[in-house]
C-alpha positions in Angstrom: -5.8 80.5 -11.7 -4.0 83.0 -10.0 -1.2 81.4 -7.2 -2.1 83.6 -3.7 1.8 84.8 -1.9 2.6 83.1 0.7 2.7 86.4 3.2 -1.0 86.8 2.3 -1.1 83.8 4.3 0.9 84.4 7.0 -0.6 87.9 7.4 -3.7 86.4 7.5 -2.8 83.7 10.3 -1.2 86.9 12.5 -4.6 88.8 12.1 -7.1 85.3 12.8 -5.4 82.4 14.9 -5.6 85.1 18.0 -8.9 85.5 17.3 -9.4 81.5 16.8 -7.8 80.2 19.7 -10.3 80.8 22.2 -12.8 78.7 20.2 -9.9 75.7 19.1 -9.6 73.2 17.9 -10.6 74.7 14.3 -10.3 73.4 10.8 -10.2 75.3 8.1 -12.8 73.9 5.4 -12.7 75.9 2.3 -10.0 78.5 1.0 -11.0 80.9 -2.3 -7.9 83.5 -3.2 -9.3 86.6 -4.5 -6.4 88.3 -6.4 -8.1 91.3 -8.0 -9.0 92.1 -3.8 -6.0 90.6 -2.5 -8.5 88.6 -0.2 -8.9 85.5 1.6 -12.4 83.9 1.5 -12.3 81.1 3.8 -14.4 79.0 6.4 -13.7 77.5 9.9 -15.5 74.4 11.4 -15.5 74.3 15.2 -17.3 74.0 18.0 -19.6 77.1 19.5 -20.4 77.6 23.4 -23.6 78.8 22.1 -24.3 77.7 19.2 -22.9 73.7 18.7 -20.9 73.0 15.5 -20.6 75.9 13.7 -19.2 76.3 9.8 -18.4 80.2 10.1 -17.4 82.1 7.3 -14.7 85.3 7.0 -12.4 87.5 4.6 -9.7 88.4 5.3 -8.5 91.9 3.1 -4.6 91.3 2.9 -4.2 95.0 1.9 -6.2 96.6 4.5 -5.3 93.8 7.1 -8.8 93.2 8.2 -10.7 89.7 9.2 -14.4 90.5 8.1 -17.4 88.3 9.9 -19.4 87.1 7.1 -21.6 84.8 8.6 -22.5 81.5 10.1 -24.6 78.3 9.9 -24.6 75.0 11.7 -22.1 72.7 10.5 -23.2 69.4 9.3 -22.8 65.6 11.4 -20.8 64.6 8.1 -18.8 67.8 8.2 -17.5 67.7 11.7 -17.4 63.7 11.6 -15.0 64.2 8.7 -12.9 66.7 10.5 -12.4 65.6 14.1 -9.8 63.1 13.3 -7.8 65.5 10.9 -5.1 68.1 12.2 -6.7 71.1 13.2 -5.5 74.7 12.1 -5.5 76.0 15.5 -4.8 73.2 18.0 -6.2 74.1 21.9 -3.3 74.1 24.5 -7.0 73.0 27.0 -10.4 72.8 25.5 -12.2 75.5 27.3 -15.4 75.7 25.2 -17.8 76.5 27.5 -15.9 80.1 28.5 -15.0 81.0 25.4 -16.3 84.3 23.9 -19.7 84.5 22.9 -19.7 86.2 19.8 
């Protein structure tokens, strides 16, 4: 199984913890390098001013440097019970859930 580089990773956190913060504290869930795309697949648990608990789904293309949207489905009681006492990947300076972006 193929090792992904670490600046895949730090490219990756430039291009999605701005993007992230606004809905933190988030947790990264699963993590699946794809080295023939030089991709991220990878999923984040948190918590939706619309929408709840939210497990939402993106790739990020480390040689185009783009985060993709793929996708979203309520995350589970067990899920989030199993994450809120863990340390988040983006930690909130203030909870501000109910004015975060929409989308």
């Amino acid at each position: 199984m193929a090792v992904p580089p670490p600046a895949l990773f730090q490219k990756r956190d430039a291009k999605v913890k701005p993007h992230l913060t606004q809905y933190a504290p988030a947790w990264i869930v699963e993590e699946t390098y794809l080295p023939s795309d030089e991709a991220l697949l990878f999923n984040v648990v948190f918590e939706h001013s619309q929408y709840g608990w939210v497990n939402r789904r993106y790739l990020y293309d480390g040689f185009n440097n783009v985060l993709y949207h793929k996708g979203q489905v309520a995350a589970s009681d067990e899920l989030v019970m199993s994450l809120v006492n863990k340390e988040p990947y983006i930690t909130p300076d203030i909870a501000d859930i109910p004015n975060a972006y929409g989308g």
